[in-house]
N, C-alpha and C positions, 0 to 999 in steps of 0.2 A: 593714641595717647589721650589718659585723662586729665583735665587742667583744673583744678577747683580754686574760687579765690577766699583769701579772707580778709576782712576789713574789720577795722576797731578805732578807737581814740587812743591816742598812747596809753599805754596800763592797764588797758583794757582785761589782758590777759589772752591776746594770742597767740604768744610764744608757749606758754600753760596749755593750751585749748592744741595749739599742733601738735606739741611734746608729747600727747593721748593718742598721736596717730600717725606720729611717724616713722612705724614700722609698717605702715600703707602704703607709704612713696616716699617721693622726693622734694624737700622743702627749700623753695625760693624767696628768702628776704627782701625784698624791694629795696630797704633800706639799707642795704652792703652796698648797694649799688652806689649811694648817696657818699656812703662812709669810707667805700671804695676810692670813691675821687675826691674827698678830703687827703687820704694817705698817700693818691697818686700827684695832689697838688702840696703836697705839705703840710698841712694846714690841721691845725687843733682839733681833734670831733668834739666840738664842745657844743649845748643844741645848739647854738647862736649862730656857729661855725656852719653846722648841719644844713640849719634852716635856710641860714643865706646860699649853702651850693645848691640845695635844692629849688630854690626860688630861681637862682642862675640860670641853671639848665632850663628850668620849663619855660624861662624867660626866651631865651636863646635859640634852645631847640625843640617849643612847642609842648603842651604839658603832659602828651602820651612818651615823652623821650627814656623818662624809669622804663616803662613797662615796654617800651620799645629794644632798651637793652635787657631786659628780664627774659623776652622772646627769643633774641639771639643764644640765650644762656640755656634755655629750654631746647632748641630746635637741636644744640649740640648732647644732648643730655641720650642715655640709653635706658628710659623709666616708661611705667604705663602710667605711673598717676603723679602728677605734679603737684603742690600746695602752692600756690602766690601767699605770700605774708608779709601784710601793708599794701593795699590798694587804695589810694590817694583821691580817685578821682572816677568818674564816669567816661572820661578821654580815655584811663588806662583800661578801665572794664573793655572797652572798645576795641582795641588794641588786642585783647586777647581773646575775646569773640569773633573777631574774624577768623580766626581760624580754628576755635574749640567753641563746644556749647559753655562752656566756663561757668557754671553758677557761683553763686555769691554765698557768702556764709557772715554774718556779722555776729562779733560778739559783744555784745553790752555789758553795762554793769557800773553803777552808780559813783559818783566822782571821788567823794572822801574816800573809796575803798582802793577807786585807779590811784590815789596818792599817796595811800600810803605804800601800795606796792612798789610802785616805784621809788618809794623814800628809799626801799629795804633793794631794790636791782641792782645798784651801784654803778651805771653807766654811766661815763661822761657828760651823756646828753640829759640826764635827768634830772628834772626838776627840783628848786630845794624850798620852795614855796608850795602853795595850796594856786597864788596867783602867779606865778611860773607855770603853772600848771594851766591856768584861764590861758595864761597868754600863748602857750604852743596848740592849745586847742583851738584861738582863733587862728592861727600861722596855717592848721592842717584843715581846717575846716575850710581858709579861703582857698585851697588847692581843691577843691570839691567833697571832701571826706564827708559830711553828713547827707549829702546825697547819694553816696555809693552805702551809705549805712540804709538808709530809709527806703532806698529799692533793692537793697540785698533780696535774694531769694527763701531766703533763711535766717531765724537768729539764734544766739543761743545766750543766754541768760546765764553770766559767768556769778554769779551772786551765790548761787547755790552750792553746797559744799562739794569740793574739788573731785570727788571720787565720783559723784552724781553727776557733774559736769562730765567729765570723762565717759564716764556709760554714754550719755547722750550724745557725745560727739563721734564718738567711735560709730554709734546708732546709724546716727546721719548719714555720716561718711560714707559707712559702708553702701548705707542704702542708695546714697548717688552714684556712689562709682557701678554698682549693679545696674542701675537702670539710665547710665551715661547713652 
């Protein structure tokens, strides 16, 4: 089994950047997991809703516990290649190197452009400011996100136009799962 991760800031565009390649594997949201236990507690996914379960759990049960239940979701699964989408932390990369080579893949790509895509997503959790936006990116940052961006293995530069992106990532992909 291949495991590859990917990381970003919210709006980054890694649901975009998987969407190119998920007719390669199998793609796992970190964040269902989150949204999961909003719905299995009741509770609004609203970000604020989000932020605080998230903060609970890694408070609670240590802050590899997403990527801890990600694994369990993985080990059940009958795929060669896996995609992680939303890697939080350097705890979770950990988490899923022990038992995969797991590289990292980040995608970047400059802040007015992560906002306004996210104006146009329409998820609950999204942001309706520029500074709603500051503020989930300190929320995701203190869970370790700009260090799983800065040692990512790879990046990919989501700025460029969507079909370019795409080649490239399809490029990549392939190229790692061949030499996994």
């Amino acid at each position: 089994m291949k495991v590859i991760g990917f990381v970003g800031l919210p709006g980054s565009g890694k649901s975009e950047v998987l969407n190119a390649i998920k007719d390669l594997g199998v793609i796992i949201t970190m964040g269902d997991v989150v949204r999961n236990e909003a719905r299995e507690r009741n509770i609004d996914p609203s970000d604020e809703n989000l932020g605080k379960i998230a903060q609970d759990l890694r408070e609670v049960f240590g802050p590899e516990i997403i990527a801890e239940k990600c694994e369990k979701l993985i080990r059940n699964l009958d795929a060669n290649v896996i995609f992680i989408d939303g890697l939080r932390s350097n705890a979770e990369v950990k988490v899923f190197r022990k038992s995969w080579k797991f590289p990292v893949i980040a995608v970047v790509i400059d802040d007015k452009t992560r906002f306004e895509r996210l104006s146009k997503r329409g998820r609950p959790d999204d942001p309706n400011t520029l500074e709603d936006l500051r503020e989930r990116d300190l929320r995701e940052i203190s869970f370790g996100l700009k260090e799983v961006i800065d040692t990512a293995n790879y990046k990919i530069d989501n700025t460029d136009p969507k079909i370019e992106v795409q080649k490239k990532i399809r490029e990549l992909v392939l190229n790692i799962i061949c030499n996994y």
